[in-house]
PDB file of N, CA, C, O and CB in Angstrom:
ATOM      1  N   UNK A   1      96.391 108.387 117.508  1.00  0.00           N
ATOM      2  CA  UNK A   1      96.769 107.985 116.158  1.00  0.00           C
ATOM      3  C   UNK A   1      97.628 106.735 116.224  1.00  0.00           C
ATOM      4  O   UNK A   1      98.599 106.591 116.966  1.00  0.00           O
ATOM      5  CB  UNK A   1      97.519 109.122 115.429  1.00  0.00           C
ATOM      6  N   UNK A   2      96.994 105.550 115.066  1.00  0.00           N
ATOM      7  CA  UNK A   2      97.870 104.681 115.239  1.00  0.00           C
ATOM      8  C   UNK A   2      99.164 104.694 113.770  1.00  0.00           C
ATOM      9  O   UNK A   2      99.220 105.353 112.731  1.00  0.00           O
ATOM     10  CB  UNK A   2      96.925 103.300 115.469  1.00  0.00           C
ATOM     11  N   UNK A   3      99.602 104.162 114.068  1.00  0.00           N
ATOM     12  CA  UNK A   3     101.303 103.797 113.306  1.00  0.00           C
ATOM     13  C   UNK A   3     101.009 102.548 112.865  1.00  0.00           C
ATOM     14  O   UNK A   3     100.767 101.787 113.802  1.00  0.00           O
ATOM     15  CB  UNK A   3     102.889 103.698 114.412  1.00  0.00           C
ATOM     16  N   UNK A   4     100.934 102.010 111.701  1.00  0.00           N
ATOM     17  CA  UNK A   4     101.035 100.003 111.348  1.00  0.00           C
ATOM     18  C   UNK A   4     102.758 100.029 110.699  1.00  0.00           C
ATOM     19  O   UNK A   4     103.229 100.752 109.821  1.00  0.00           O
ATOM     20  CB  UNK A   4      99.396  99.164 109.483  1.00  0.00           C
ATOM     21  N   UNK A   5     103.086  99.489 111.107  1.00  0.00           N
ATOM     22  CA  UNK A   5     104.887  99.367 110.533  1.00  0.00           C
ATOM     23  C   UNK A   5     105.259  98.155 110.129  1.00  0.00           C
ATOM     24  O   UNK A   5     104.760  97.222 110.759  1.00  0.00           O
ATOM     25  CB  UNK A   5     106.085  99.653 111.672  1.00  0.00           C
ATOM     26  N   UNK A   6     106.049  97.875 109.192  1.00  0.00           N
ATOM     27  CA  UNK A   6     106.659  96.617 108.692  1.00  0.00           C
ATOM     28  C   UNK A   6     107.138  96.157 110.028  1.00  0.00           C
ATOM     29  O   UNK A   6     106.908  96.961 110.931  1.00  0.00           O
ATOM     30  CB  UNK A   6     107.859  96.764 107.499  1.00  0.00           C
ATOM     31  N   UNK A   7     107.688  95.167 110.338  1.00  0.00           N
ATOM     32  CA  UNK A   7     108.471  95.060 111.076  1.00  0.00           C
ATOM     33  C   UNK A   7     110.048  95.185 110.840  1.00  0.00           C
ATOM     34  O   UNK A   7     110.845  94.960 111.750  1.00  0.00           O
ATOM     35  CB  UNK A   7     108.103  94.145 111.467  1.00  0.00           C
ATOM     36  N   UNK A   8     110.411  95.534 109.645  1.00  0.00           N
ATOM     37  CA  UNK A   8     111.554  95.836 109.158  1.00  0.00           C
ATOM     38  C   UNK A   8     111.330  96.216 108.103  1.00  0.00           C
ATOM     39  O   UNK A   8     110.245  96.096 107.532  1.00  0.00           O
ATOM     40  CB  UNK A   8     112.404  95.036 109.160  1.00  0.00           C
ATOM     41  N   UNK A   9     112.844  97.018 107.430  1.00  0.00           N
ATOM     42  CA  UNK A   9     113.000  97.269 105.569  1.00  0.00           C
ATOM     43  C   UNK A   9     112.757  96.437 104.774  1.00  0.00           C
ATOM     44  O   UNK A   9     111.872  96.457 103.919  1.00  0.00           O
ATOM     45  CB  UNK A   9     114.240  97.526 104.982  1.00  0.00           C
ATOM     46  N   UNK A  10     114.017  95.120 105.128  1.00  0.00           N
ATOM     47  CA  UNK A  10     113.719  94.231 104.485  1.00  0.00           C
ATOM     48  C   UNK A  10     112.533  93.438 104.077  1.00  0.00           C
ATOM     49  O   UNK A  10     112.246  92.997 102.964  1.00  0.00           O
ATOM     50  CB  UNK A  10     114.276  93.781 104.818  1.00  0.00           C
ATOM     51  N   UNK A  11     111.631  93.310 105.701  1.00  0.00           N
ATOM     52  CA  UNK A  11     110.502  92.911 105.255  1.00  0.00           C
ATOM     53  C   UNK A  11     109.411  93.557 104.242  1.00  0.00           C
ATOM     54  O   UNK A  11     108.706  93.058 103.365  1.00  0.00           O
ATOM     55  CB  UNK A  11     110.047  92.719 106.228  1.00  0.00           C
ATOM     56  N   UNK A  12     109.526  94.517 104.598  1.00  0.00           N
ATOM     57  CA  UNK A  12     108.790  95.656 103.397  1.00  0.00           C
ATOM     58  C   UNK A  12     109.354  95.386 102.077  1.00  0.00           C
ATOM     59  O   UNK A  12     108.564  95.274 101.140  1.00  0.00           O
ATOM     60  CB  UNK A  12     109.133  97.411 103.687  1.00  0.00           C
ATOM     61  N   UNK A  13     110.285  95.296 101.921  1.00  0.00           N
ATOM     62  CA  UNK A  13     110.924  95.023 100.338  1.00  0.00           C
ATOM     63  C   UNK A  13     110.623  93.853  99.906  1.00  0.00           C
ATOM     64  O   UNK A  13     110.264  93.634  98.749  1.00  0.00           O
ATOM     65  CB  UNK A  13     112.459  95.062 100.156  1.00  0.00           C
ATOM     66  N   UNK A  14     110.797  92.599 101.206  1.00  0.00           N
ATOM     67  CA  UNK A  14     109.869  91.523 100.316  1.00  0.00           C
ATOM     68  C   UNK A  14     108.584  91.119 100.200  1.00  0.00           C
ATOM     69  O   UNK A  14     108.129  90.366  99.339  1.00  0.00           O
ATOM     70  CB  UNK A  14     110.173  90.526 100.460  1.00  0.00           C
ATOM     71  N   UNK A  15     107.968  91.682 101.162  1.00  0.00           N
ATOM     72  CA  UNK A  15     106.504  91.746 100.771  1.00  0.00           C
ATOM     73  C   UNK A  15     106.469  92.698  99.535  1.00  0.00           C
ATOM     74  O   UNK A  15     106.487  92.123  98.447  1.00  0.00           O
ATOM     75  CB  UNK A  15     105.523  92.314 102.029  1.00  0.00           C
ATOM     76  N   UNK A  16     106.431  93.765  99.529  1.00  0.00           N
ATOM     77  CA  UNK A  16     106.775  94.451  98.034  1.00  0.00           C
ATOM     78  C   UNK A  16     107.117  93.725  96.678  1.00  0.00           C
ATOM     79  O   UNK A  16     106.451  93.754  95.643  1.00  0.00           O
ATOM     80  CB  UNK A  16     107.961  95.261  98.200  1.00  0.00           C
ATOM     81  N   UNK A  17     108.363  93.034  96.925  1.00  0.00           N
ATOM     82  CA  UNK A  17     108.875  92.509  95.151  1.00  0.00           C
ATOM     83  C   UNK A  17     108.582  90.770  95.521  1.00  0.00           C
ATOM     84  O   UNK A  17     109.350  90.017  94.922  1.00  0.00           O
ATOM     85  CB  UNK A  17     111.236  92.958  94.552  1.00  0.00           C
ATOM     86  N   UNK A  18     107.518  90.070  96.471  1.00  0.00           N
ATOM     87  CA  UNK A  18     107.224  88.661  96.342  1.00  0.00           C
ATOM     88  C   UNK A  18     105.679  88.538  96.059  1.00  0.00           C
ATOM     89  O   UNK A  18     104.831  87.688  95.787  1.00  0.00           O
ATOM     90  CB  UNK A  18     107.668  87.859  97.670  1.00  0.00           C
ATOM     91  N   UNK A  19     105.799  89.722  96.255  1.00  0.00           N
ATOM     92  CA  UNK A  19     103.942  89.532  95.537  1.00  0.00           C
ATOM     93  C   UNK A  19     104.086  89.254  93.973  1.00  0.00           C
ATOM     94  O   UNK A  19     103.317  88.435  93.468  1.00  0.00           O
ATOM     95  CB  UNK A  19     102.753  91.326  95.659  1.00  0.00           C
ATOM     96  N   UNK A  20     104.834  89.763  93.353  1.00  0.00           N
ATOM     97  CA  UNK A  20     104.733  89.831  92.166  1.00  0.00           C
ATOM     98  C   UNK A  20     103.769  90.310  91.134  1.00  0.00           C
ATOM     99  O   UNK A  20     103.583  90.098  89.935  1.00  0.00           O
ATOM    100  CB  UNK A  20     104.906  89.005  92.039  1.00  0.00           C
ATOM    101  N   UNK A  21     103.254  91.006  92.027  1.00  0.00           N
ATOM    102  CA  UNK A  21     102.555  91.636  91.108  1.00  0.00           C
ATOM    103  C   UNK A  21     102.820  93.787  90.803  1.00  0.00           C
ATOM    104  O   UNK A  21     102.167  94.795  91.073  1.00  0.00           O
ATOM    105  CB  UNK A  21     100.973  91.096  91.724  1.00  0.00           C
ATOM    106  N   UNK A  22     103.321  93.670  90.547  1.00  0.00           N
ATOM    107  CA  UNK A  22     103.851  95.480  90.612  1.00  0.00           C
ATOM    108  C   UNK A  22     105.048  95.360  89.494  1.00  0.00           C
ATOM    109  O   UNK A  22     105.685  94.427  89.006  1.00  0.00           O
ATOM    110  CB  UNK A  22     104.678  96.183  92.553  1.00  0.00           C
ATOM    111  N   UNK A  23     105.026  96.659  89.356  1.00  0.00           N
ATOM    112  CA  UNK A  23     106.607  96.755  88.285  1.00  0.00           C
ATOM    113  C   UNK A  23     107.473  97.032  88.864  1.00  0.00           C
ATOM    114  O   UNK A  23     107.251  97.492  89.984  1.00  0.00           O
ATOM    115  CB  UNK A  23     106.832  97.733  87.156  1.00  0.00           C
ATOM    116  N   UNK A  24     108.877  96.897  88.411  1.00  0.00           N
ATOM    117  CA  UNK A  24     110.196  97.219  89.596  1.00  0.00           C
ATOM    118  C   UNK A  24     109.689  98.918  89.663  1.00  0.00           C
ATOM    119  O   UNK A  24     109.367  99.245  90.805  1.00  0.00           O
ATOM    120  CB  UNK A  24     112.380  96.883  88.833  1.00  0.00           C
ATOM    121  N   UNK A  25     109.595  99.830  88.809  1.00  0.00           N
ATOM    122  CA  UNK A  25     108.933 101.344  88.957  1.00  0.00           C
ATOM    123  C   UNK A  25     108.053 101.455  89.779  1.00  0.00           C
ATOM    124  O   UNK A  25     108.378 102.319  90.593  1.00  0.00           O
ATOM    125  CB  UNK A  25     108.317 101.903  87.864  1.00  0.00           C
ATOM    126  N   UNK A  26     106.769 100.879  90.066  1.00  0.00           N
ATOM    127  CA  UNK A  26     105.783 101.243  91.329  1.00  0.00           C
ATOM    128  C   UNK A  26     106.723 100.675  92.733  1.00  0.00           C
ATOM    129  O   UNK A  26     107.127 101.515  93.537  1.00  0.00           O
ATOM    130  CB  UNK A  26     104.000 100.259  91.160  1.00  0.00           C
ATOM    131  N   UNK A  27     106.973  99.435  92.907  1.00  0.00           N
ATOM    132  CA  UNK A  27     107.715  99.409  93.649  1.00  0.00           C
ATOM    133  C   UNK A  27     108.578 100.056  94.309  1.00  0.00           C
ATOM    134  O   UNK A  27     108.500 100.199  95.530  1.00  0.00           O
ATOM    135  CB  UNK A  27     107.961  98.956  93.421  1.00  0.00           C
ATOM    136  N   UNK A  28     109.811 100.684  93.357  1.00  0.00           N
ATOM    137  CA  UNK A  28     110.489 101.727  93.920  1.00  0.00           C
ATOM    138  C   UNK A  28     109.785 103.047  94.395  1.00  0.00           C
ATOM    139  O   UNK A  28     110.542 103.963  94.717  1.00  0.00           O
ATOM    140  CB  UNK A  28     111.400 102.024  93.035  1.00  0.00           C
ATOM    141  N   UNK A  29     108.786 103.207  94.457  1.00  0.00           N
ATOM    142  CA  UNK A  29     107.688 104.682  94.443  1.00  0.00           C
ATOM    143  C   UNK A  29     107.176 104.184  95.824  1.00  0.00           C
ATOM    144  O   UNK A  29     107.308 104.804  96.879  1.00  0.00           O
ATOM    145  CB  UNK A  29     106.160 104.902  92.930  1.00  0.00           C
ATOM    146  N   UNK A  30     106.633 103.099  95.685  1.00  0.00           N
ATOM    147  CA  UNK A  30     106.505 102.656  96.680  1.00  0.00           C
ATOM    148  C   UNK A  30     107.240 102.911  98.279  1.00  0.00           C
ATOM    149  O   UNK A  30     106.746 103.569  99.194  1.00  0.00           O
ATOM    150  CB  UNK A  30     106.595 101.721  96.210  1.00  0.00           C
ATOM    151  N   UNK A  31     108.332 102.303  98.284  1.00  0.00           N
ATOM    152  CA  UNK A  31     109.726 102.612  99.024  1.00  0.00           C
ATOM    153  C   UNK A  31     109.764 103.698  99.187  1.00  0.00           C
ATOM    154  O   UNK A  31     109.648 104.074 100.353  1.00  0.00           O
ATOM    155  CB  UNK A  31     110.937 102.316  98.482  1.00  0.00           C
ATOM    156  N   UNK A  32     109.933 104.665  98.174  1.00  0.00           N
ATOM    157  CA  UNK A  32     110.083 105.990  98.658  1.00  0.00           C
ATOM    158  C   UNK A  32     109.025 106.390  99.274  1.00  0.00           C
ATOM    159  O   UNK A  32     109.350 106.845 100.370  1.00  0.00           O
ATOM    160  CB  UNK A  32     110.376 106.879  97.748  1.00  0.00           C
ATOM    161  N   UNK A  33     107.212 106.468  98.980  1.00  0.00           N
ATOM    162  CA  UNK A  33     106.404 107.039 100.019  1.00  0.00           C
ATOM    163  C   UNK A  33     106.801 105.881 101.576  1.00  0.00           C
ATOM    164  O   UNK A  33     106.497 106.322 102.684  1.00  0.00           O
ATOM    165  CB  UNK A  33     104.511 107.017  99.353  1.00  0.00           C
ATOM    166  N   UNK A  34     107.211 105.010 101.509  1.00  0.00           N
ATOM    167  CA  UNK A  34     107.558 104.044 102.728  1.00  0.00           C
ATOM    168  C   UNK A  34     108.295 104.795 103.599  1.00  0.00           C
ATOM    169  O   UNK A  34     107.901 104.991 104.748  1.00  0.00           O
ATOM    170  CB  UNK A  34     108.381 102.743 102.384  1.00  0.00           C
ATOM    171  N   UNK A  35     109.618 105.364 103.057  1.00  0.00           N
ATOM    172  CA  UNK A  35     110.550 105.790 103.830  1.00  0.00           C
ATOM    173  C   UNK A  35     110.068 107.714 104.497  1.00  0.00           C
ATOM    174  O   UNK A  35     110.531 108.392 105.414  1.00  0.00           O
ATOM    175  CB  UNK A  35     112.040 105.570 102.744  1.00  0.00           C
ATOM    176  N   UNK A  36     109.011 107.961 103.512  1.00  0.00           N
ATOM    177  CA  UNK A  36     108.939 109.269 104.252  1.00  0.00           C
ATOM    178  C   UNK A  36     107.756 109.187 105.273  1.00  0.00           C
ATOM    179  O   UNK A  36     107.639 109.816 106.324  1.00  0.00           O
ATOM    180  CB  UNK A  36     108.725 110.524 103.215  1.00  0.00           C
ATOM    181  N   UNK A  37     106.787 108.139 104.646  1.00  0.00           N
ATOM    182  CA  UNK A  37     105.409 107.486 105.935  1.00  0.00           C
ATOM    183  C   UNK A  37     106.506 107.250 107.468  1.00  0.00           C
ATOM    184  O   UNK A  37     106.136 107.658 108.569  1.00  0.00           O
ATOM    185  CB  UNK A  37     104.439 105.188 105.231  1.00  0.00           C
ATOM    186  N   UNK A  38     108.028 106.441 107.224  1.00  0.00           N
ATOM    187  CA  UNK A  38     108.610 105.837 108.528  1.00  0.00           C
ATOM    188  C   UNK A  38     108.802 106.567 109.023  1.00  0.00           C
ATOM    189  O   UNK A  38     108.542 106.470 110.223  1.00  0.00           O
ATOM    190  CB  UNK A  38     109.565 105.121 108.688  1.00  0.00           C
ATOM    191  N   UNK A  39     109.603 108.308 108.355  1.00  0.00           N
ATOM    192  CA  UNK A  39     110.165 108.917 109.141  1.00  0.00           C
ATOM    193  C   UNK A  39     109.284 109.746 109.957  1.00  0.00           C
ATOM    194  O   UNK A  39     109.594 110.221 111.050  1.00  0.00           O
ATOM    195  CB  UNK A  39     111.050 109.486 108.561  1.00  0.00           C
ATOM    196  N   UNK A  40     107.755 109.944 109.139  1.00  0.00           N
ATOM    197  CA  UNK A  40     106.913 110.570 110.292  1.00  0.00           C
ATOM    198  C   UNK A  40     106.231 109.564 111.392  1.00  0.00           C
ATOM    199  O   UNK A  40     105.179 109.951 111.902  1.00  0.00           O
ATOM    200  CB  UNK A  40     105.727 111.387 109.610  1.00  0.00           C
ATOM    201  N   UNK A  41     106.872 108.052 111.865  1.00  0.00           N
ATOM    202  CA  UNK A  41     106.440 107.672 112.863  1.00  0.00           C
ATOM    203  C   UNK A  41     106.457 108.042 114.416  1.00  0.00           C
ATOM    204  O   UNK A  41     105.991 107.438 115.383  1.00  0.00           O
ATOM    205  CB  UNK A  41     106.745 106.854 112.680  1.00  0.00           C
ATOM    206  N   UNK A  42     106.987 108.954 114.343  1.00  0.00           N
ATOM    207  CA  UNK A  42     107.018 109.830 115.790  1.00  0.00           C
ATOM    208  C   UNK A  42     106.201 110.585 116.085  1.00  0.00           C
ATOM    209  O   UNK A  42     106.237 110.804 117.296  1.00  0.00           O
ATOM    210  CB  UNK A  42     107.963 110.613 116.021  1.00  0.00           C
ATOM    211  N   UNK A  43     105.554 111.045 115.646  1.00  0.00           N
ATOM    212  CA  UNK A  43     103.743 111.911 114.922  1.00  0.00           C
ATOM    213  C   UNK A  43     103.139 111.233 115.491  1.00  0.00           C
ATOM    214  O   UNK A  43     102.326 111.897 116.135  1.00  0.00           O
ATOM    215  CB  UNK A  43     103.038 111.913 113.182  1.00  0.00           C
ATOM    216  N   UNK A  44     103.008 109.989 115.699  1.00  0.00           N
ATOM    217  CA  UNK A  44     101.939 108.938 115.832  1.00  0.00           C
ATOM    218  C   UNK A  44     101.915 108.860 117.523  1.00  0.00           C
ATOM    219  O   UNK A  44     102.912 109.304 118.093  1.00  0.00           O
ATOM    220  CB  UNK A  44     102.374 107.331 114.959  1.00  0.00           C
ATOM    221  N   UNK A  45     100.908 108.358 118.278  1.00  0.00           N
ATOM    222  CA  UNK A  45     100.682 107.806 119.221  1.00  0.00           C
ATOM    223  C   UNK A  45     101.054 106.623 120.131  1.00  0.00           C
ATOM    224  O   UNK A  45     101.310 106.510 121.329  1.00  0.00           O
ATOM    225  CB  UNK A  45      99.995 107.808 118.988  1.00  0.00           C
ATOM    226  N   UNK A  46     100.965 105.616 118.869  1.00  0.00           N
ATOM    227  CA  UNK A  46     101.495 104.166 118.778  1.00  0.00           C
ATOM    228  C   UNK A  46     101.500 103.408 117.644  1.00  0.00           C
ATOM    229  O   UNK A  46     100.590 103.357 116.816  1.00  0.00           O
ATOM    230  CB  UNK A  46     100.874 103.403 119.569  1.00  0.00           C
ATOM    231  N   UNK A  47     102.795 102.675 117.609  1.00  0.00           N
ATOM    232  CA  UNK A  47     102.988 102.105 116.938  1.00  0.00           C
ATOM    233  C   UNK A  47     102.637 100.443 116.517  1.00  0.00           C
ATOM    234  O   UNK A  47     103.046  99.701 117.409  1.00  0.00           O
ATOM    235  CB  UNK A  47     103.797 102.495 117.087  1.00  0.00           C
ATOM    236  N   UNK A  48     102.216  99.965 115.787  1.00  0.00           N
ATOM    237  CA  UNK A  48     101.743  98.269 115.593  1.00  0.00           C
ATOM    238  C   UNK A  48     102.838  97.956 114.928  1.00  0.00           C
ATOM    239  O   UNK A  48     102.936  98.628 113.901  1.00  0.00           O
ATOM    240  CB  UNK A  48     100.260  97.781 114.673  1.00  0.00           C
ATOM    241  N   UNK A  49     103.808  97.120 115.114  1.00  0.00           N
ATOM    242  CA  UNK A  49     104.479  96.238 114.035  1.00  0.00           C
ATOM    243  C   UNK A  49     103.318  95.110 113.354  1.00  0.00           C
ATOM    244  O   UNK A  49     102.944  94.080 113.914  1.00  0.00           O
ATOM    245  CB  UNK A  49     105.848  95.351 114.828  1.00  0.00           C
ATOM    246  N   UNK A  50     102.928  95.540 112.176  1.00  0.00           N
ATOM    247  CA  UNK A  50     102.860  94.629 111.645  1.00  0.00           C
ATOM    248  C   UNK A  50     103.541  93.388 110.861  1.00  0.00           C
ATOM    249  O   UNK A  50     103.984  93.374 109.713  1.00  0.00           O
ATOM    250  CB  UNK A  50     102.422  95.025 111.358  1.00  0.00           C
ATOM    251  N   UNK A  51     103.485  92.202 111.959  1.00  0.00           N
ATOM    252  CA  UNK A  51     104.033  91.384 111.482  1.00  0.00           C
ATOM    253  C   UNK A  51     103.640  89.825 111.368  1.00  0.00           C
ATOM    254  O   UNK A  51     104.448  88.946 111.070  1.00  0.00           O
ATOM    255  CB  UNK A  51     104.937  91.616 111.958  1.00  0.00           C
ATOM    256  N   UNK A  52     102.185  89.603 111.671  1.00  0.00           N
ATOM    257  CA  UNK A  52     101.215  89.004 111.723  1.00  0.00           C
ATOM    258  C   UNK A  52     100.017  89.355 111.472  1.00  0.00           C
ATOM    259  O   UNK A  52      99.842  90.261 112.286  1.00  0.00           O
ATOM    260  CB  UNK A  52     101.234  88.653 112.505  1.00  0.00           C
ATOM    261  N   UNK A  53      98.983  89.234 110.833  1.00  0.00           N
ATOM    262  CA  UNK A  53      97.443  89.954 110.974  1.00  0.00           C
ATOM    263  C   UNK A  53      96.851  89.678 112.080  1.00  0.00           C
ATOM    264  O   UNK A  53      96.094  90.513 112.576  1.00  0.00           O
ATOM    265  CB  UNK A  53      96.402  89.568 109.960  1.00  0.00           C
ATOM    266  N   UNK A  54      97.088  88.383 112.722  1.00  0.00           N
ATOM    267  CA  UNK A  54      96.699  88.107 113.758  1.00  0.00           C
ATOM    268  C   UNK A  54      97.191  88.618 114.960  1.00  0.00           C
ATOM    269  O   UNK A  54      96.478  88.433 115.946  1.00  0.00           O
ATOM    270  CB  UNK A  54      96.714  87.105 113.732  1.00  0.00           C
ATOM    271  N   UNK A  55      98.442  89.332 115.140  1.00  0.00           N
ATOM    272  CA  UNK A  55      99.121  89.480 116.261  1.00  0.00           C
ATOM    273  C   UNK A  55      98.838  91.320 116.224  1.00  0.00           C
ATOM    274  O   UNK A  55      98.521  92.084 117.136  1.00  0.00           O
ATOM    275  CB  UNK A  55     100.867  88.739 116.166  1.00  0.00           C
ATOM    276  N   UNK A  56      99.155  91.616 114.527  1.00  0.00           N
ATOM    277  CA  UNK A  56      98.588  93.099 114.596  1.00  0.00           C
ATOM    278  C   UNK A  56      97.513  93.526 114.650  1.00  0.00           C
ATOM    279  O   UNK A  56      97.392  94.671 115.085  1.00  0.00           O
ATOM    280  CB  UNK A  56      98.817  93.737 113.819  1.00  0.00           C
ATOM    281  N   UNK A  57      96.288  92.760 114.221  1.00  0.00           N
ATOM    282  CA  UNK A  57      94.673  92.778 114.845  1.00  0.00           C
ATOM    283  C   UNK A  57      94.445  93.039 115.979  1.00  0.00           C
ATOM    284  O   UNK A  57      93.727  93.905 116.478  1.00  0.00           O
ATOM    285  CB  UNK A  57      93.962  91.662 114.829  1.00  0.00           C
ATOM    286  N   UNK A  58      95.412  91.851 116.648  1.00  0.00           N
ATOM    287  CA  UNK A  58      94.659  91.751 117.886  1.00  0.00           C
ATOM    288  C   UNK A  58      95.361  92.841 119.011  1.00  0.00           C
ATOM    289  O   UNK A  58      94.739  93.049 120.053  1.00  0.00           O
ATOM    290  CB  UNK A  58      94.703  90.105 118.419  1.00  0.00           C
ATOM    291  N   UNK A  59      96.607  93.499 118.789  1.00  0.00           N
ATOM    292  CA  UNK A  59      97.079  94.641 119.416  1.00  0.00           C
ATOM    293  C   UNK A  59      96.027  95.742 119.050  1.00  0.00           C
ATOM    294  O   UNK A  59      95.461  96.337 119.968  1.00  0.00           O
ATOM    295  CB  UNK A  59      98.562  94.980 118.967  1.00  0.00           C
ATOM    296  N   UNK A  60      95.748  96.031 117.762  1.00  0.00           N
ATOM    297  CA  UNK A  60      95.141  97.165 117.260  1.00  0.00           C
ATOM    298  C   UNK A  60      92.961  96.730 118.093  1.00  0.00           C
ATOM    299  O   UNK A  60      92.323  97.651 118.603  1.00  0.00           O
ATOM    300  CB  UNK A  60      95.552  97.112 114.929  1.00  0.00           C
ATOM    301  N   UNK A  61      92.538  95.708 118.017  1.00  0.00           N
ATOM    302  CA  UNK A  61      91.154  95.683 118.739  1.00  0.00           C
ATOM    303  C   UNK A  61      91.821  96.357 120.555  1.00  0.00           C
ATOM    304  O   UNK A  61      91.480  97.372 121.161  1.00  0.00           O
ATOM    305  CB  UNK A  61      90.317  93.559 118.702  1.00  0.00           C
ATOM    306  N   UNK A  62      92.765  95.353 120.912  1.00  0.00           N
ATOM    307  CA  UNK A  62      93.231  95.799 122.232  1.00  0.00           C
ATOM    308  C   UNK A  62      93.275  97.528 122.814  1.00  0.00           C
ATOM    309  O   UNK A  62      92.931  98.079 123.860  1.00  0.00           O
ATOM    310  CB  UNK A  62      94.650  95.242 122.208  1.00  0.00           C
ATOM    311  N   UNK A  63      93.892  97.990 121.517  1.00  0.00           N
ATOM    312  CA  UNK A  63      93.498  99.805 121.850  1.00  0.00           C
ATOM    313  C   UNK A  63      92.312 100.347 121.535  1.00  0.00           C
ATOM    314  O   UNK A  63      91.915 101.415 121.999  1.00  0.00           O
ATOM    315  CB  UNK A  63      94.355 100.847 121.078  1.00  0.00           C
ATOM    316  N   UNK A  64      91.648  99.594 120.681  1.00  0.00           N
ATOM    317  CA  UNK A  64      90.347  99.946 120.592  1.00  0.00           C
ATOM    318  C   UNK A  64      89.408  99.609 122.050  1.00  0.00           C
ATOM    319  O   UNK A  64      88.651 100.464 122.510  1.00  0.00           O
ATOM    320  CB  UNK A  64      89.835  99.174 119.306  1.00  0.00           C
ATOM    321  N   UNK A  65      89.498  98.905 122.379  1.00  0.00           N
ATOM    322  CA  UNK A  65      88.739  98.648 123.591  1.00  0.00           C
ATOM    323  C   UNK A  65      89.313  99.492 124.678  1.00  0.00           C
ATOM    324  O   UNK A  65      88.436  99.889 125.446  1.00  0.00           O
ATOM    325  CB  UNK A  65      88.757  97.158 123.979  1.00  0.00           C
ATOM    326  N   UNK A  66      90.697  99.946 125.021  1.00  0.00           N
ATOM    327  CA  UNK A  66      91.289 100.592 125.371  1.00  0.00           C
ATOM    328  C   UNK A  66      90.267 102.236 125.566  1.00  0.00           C
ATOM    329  O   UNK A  66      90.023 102.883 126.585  1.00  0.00           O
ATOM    330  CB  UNK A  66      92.440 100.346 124.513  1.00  0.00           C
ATOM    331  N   UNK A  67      89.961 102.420 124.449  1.00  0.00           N
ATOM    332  CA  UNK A  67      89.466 103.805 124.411  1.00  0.00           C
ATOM    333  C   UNK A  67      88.056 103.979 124.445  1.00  0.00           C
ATOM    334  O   UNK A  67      87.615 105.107 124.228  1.00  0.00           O
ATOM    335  CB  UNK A  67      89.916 104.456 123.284  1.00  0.00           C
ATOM    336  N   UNK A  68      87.134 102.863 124.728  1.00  0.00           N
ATOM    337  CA  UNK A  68      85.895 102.860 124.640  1.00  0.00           C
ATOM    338  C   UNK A  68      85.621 103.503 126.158  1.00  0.00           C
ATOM    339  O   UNK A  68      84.469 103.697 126.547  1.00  0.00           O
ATOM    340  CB  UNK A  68      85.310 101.400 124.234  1.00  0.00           C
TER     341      UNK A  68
END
C-alpha cells in the first residue's frame, strides 16, 4: 500500500485555499478528512511525499517496477 503525502501542513493548506476554487467550509472538511487520512499513515507500506508530480511519479513508477 502506497501513502501520497503533502509534503507538509502548510503545504496542504495552500494548495487547498490557492486554488481558489472551494469555500472556506469545504476546505475546512477538507483538513479535517486530511488530518485523519495523516494519522493513518503508518497503515501504509510507503510513503510518497508529494511534492512534485514529477518527482512523485517517478518514485511511485519506481515501486511499480519494483513489484513486477
Amino acid at each position: 500500500l502506497v501513502f501520497l503525502r503533502p509534503p507538509s501542513w502548510d503545504a496542504l493548506v495552500e494548495r487547498l485555499t490557492g486554488r481558489g476554487t472551494e469555500s472556506q467550509a469545504v476546505i475546512n472538511h477538507r483538513l479535517e478528512v486530511a488530518r485523519l487520512e495523516l494519522a493513518a499513515e503508518s497503515n501504509f507500506d510507503v510513503s510518497i511525499v508529494s511534492d512534485t508530480v514529477e518527482r512523485a511519479g517517478a518514485e511511485l513508477l519506481s515501486l511499480a517496477a519494483q513489484s513486477e
